[in-house]
C-alpha positions as CSV (number, residue, x, y, z in Angstrom):
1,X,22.0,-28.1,-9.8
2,X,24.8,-30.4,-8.9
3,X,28.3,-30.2,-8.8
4,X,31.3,-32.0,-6.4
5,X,32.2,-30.6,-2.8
6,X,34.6,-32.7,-1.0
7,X,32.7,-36.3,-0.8
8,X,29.5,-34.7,-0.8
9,X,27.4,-32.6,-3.2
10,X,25.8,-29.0,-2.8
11,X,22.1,-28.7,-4.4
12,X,20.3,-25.4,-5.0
13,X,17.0,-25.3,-5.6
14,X,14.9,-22.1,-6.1
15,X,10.7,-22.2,-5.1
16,X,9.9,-19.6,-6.9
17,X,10.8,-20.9,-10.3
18,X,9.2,-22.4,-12.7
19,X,7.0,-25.8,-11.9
20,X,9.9,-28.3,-13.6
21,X,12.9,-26.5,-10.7
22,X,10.2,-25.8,-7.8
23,X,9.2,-29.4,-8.4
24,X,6.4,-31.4,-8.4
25,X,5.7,-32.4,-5.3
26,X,6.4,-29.5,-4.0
27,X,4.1,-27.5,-6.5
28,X,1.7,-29.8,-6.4
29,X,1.3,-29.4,-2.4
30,X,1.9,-25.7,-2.8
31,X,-1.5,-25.3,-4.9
32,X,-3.2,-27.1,-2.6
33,X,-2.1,-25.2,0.4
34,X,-3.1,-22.0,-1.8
35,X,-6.0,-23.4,-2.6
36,X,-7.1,-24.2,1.0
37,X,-6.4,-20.6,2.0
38,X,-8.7,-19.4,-0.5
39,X,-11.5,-21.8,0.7
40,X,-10.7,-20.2,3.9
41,X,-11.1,-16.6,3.1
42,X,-14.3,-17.3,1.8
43,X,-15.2,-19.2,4.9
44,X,-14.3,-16.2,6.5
45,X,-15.9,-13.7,4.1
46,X,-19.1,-15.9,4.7
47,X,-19.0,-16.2,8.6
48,X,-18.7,-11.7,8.4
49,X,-21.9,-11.3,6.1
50,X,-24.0,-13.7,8.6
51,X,-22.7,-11.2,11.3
52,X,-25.0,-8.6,12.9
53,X,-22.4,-5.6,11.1
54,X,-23.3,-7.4,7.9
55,X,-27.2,-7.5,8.6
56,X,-27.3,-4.1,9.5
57,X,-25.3,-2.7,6.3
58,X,-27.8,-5.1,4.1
59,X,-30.7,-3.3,6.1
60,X,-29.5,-0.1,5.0
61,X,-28.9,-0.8,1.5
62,X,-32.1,-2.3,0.9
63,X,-34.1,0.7,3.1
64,X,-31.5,3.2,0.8
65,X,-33.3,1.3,-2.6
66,X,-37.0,1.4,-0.4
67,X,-36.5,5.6,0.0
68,X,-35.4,5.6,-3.7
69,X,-38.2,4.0,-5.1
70,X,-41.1,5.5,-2.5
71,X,-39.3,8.9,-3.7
72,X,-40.1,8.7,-7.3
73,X,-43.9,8.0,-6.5
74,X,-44.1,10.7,-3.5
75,X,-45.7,14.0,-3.6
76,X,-44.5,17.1,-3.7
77,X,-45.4,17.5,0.8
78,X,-43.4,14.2,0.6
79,X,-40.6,14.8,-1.0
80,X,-38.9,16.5,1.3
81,X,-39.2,14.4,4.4
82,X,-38.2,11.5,1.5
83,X,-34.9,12.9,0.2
84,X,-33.8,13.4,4.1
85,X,-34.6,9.6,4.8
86,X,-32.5,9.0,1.4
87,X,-29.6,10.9,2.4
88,X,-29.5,9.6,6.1
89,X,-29.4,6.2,4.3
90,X,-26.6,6.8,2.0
91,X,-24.7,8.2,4.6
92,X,-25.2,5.0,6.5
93,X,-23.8,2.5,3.9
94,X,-20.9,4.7,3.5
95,X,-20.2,4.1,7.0
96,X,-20.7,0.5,6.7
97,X,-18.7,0.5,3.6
98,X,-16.1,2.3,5.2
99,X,-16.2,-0.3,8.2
100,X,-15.9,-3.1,6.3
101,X,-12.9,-2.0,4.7
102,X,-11.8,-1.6,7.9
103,X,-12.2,-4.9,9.0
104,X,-10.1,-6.6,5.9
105,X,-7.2,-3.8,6.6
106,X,-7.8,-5.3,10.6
107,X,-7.7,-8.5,9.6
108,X,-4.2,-8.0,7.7
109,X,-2.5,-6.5,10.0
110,X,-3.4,-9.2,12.3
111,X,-2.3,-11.8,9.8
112,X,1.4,-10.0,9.5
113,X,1.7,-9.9,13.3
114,X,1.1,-13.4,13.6
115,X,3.8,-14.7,11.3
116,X,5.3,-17.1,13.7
117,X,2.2,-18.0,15.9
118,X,0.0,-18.9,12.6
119,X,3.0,-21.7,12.3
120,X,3.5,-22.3,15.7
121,X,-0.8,-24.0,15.7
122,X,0.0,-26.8,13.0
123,X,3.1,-29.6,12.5
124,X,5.2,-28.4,10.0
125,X,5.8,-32.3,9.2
126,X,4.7,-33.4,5.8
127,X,3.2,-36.9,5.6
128,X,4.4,-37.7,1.8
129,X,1.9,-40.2,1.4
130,X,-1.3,-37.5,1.3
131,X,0.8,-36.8,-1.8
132,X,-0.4,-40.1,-2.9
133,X,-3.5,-39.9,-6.0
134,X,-6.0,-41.6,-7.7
135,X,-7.1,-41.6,-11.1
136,X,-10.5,-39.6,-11.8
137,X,-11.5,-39.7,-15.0
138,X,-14.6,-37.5,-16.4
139,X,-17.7,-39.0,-17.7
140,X,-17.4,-40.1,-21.3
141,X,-18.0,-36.7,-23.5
142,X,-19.8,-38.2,-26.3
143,X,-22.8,-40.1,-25.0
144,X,-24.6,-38.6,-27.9
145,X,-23.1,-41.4,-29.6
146,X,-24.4,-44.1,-27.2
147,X,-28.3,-43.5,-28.7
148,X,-29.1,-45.3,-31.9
149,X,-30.5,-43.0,-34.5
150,X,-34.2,-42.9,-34.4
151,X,-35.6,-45.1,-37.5
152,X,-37.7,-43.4,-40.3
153,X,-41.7,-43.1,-40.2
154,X,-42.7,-45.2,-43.3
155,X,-44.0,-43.5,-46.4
156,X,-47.7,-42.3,-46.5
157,X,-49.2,-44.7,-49.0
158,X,-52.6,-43.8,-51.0
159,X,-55.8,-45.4,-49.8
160,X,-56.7,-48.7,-51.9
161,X,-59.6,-48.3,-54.4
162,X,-62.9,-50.2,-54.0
163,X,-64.7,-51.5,-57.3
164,X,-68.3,-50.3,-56.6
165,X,-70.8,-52.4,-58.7
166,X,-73.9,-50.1,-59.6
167,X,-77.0,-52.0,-58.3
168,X,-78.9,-53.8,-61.1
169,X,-82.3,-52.9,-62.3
170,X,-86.0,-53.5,-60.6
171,X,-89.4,-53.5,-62.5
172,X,-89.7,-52.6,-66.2
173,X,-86.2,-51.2,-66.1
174,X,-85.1,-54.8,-65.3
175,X,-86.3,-55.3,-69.0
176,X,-85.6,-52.0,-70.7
177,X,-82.8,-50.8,-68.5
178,X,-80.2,-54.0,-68.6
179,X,-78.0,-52.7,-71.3
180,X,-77.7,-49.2,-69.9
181,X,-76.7,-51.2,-66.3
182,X,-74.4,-53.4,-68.3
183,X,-72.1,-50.4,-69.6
184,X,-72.3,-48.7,-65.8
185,X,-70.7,-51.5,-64.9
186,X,-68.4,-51.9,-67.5
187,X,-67.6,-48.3,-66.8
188,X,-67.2,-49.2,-62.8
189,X,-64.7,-51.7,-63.8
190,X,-62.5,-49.7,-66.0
191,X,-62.4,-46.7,-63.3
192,X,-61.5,-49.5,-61.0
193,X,-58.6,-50.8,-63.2
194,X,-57.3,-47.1,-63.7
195,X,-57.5,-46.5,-59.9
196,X,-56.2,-49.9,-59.3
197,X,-53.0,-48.9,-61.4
198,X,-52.5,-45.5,-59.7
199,X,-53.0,-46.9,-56.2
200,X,-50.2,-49.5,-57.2
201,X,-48.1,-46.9,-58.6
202,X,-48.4,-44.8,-55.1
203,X,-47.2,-48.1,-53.4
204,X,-44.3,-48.7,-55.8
205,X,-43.6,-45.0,-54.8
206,X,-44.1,-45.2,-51.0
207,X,-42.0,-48.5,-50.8
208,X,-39.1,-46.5,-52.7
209,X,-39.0,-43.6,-50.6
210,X,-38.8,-46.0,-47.6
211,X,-35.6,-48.0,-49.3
212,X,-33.9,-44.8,-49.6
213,X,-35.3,-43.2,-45.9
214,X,-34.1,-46.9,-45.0
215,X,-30.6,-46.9,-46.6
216,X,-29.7,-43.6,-45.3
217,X,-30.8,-44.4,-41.8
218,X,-28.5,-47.6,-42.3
219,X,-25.6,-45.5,-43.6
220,X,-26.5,-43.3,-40.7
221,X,-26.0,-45.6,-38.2
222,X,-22.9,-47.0,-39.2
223,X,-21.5,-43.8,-39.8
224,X,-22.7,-43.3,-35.8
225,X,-21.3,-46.4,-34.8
226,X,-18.0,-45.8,-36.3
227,X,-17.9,-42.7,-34.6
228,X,-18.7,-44.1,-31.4
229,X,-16.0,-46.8,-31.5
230,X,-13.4,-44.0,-32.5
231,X,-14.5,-42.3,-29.4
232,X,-14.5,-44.4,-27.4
233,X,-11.5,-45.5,-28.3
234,X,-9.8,-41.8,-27.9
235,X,-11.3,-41.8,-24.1
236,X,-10.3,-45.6,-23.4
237,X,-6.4,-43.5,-24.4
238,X,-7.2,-40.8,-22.1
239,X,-8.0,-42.8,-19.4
240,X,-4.5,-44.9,-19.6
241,X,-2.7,-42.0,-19.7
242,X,-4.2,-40.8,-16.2
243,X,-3.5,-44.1,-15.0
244,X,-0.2,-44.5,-16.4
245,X,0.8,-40.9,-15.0
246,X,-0.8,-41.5,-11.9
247,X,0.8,-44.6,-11.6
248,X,4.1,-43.0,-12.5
249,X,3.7,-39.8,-10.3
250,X,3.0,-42.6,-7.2
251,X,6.1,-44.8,-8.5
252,X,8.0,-41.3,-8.3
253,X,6.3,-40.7,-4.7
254,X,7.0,-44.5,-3.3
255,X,10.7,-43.9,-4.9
256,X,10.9,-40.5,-2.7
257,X,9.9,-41.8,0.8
258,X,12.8,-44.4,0.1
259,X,15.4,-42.4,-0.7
260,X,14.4,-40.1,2.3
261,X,14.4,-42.7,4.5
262,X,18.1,-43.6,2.9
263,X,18.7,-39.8,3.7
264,X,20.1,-39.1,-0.1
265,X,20.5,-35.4,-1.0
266,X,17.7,-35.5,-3.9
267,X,15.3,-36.6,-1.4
268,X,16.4,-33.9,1.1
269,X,15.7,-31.2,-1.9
270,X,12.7,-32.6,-2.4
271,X,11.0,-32.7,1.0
272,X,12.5,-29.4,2.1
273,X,11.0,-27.9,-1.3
274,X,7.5,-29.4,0.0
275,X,8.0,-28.2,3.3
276,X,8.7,-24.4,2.2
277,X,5.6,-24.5,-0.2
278,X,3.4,-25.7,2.4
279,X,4.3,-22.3,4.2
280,X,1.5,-20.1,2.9
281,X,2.2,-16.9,3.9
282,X,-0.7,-14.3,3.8
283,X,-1.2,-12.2,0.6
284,X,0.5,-8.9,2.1
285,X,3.4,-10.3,3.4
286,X,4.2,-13.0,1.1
287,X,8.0,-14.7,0.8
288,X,10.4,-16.4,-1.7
289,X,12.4,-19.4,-0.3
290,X,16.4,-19.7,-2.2
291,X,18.2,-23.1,-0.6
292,X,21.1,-24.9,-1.1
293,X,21.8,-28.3,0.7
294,X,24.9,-29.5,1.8
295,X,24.9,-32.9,2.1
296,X,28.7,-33.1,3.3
297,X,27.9,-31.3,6.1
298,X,24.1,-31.6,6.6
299,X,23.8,-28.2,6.7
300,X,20.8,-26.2,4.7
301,X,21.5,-22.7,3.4
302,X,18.3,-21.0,3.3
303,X,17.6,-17.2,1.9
304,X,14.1,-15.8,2.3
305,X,13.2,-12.9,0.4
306,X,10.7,-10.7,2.1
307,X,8.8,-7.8,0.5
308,X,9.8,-3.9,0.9
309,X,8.3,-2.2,3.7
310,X,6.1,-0.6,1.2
311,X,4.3,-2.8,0.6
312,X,2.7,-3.6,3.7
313,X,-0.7,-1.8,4.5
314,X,-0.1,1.6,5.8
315,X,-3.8,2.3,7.1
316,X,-5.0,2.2,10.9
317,X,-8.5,2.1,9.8
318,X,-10.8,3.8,7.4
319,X,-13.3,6.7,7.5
320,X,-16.2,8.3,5.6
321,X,-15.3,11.9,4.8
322,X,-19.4,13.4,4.6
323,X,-17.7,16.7,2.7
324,X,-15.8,15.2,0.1
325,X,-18.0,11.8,0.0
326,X,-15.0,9.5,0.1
327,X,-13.1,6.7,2.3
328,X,-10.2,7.6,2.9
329,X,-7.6,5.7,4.8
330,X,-6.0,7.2,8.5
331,X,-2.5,6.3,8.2
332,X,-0.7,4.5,10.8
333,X,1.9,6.3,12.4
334,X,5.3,5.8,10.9
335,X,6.8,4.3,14.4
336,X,4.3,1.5,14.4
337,X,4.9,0.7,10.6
338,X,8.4,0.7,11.2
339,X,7.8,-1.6,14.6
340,X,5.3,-4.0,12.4
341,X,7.9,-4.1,9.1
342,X,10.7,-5.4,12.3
343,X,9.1,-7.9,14.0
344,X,7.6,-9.2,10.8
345,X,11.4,-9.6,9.7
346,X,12.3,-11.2,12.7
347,X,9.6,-13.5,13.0
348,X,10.1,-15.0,9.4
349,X,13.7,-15.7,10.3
350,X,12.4,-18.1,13.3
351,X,9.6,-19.2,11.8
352,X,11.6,-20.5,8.6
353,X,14.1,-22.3,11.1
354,X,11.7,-23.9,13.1
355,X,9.6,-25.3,9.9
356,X,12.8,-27.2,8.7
357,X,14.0,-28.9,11.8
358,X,10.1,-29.9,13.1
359,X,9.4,-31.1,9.6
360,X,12.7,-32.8,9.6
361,X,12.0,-36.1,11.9
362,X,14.9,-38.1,10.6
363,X,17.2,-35.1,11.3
364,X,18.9,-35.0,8.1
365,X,19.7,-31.2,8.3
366,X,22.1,-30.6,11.6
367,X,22.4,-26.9,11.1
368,X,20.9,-23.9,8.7
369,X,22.2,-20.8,8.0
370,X,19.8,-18.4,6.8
371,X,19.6,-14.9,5.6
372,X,16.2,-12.5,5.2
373,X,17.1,-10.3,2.1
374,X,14.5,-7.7,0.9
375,X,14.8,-6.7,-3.0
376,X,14.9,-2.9,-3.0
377,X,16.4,-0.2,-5.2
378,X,19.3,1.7,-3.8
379,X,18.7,4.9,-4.1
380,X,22.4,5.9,-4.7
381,X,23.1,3.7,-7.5
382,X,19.3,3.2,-9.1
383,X,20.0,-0.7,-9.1
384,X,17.9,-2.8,-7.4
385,X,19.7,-5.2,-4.9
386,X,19.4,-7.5,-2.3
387,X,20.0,-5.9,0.8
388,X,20.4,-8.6,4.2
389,X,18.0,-7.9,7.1
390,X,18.8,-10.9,9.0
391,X,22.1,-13.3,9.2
392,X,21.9,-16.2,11.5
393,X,23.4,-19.7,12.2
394,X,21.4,-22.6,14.2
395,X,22.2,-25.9,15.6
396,X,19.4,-28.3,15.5
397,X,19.4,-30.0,18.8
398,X,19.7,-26.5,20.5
399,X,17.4,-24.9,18.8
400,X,14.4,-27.3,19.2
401,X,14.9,-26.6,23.2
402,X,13.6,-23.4,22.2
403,X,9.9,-22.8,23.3
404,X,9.0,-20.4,20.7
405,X,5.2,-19.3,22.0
406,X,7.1,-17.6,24.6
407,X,10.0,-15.9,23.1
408,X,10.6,-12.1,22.0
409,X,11.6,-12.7,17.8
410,X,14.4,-9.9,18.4
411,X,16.0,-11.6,21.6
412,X,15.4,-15.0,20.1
413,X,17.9,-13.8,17.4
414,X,20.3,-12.5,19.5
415,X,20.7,-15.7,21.4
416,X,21.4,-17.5,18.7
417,X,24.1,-15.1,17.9
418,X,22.7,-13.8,14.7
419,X,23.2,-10.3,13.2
420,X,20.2,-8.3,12.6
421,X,19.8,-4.7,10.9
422,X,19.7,-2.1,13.4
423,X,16.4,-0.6,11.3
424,X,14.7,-2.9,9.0
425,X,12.0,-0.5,7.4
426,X,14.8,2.1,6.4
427,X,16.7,-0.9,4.9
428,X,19.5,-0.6,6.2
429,X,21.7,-3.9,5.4
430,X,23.0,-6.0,8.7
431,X,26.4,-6.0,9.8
432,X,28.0,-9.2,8.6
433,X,31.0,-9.6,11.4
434,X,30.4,-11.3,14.9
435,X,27.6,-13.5,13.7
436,X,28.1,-17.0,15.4
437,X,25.9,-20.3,15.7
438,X,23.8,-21.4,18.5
């Protein structure tokens, strides 16, 4: 949205709207940033079932399956020592089950106390032109088209008669026999005639069924290669479209690095959109970026909505309960839940400043003011609101003195002269008055 401020203009812009407000540059590197992080939590899911914890819980599932079967065939002196083998099995991949859930719920943890470190290991700079695509387009969908229709076998035609001539007579029946041999052949050629006519007839037949096999192959095949030319006419259309929108999307891209470089404010919107998505935050702690650009003043208003404390994991570790035959999570205690909930509050208010200004190069954006709001329902009213965690001002230039793999979140914050709640995980809303820039 844009709308007149002195001789500048304010822009808001909201990430976790739809694609056409969030976008789509900034969308399109968000999915592949989401994407990447999937690729590597397989990775690591793949790396922990190589391990020797992994090995050992296949071992006992497959010995648990092993007992099961040898159990079914076992006598009755067998049995016994069988189902104690089974059970000492089960038992085992209860533990390991109970250990690997153990290790995701470590893992997690880890990931939340690491908020600012997992940003501090990469440049928060966005080269636009990785943005850049090519067309791909699939292999053409109808090469069943592409194969000319497979002629027809001709006709079976009837096997053409031979006129047998009945040898003539020898001896006395040379004399006596010459008429009788005269109407045998007479007879031989009249047989022969008749075949003659039904052997033509089976041709005349034959060579009718191939015009028609003939003319509907022919029909056939134009029919085919109409098809064909329709297709691949429709896919020739498809394939221009990707170009044309690729070629657009790049036009858009080219016209975006220029009007950064000229420092306009829809640029500005634009990158710091990009820069925000490219912050994948892990699944239990994730975020919502709100900012509004001042272009009058070159300072960046950024909100961050974090989630309620509840919504964190609440489990030390887990544990297989033999009585009751379940896992069952041993809570953390509530001090180091509410200690997590508070540096993970503080660390997303530095880590968002410091993404912005080291993904700025040009230094379009002199100061930020940001806020970390958590949505929660208040439970005197019923409503849900946003209630402020953190409030705090920074200057550009000072703050990138900072040397943030040193610095204690909390102190960082009060340096800078921000206002922070006194307790996060109760959420209790900052104190508005005294906050300064630093």
């Amino acid at each position: 949205m844009r709308r007149p401020r002195g001789i500048g203009y304010t822009w808001t812009f909201t990430l976790d709207d739809n694609m056409a407000r969030r976008g789509f540059f900034a969308e399109l590197n968000r999915q592949l940033k989401i994407a990447q992080r999937e690729q590597e939590k397989r990775q690591r899911l793949a790396l922990r079932e190589q391990s020797a914890d992994a090995r050992r819980r296949e071992q006992h599932q497959k010995a648990l399956v092993r007992l099961g079967s040898q159990l079914a065939k076992a006598q009755a002196a067998e049995r016994k020592r069988l189902e104690k083998a089974q059970r000492e099995a089960y038992l085992a991949s209860r533990e390991d089950e109970a250990d690997a859930k153990s290790e995701e719920n470590a893992d997690a943890l880890a990931a939340i106390d690491t908020l600012l470190q997992a940003t501090l290991e990469r440049d928060d700079y966005v080269d636009l032109n990785t943005l850049r695509v090519t067309a791909k387009h699939p292999p053409f969908d109808r090469q069943d088209l592409t194969w000319p229709i497979t002629p027809p076998a001709p006709a079976k035609r009837p096997t053409a008669p031979v006129l047998v001539i009945p040898d003539p007579p020898t001896g006395l029946r040379q004399i006596f026999g010459k008429r009788k041999h005269e109407e045998a052949v007479a007879a031989a050629q009249a047989s022969h005639r008749r075949a003659l006519k039904e052997w033509e007839s089976g041709c005349a037949a034959a060579d009718e069924l191939d015009r028609e096999a003939l003319a509907r192959h022919e029909a056939a095949e134009e029919r085919r290669l109409k098809e064909l030319e329709r297709e691949k006419a429709r896919y020739a259309r498809e394939c221009r479209a990707r170009e044309e929108a690729v070629v657009q999307q790049n036009q858009s891209l080219d016209e975006l690095i220029a009007n950064l470089g000229y420092g306009t404010p829809e640029a500005v919107q634009e990158y710091v959109a990009i820069v925000l998505g490219n912050s994948v935050y892990p699944e239990q702690f994730s975020v919502q970026h709100t900012f509004t650009f001042d272009a009058s003043s070159a300072e960046l208003a950024l909100r961050v909505r974090v989630p309620e404390p509840a919504k964190l994991p609440t489990a030390k570790h887990f544990k297989y309960v033999r009585a009751s035959d379940e896992i069952v999570p041993v809570p953390l205690p509530q001090r180091e839940c509410k200690d997590r909930y508070t540096r993970a509050v503080h660390q997303v208010a530095l880590r968002s400043i410091h993404e912005i200004f080291e993904s700025d190069r040009r230094g379009l954006i002199r100061t930020i003011a940001l806020e970390v709001v958590v949505s929660a329902v208040d439970e005197g009213t019923g409503i849900r609101r946003e209630v402020p965690l953190v409030i705090v001002g920074a200057e550009r230039d000072s703050f990138l003195t900072f040397d943030l793999t040193n610095v204690v979140p909390e102190k960082s914050l009060a340096h800078l002269g921000g206002a922070v709640s006194k307790n996060p995980y109760l959420l209790l809303p900052v104190e508005r008055t005294g906050v300064r820039r630093a």
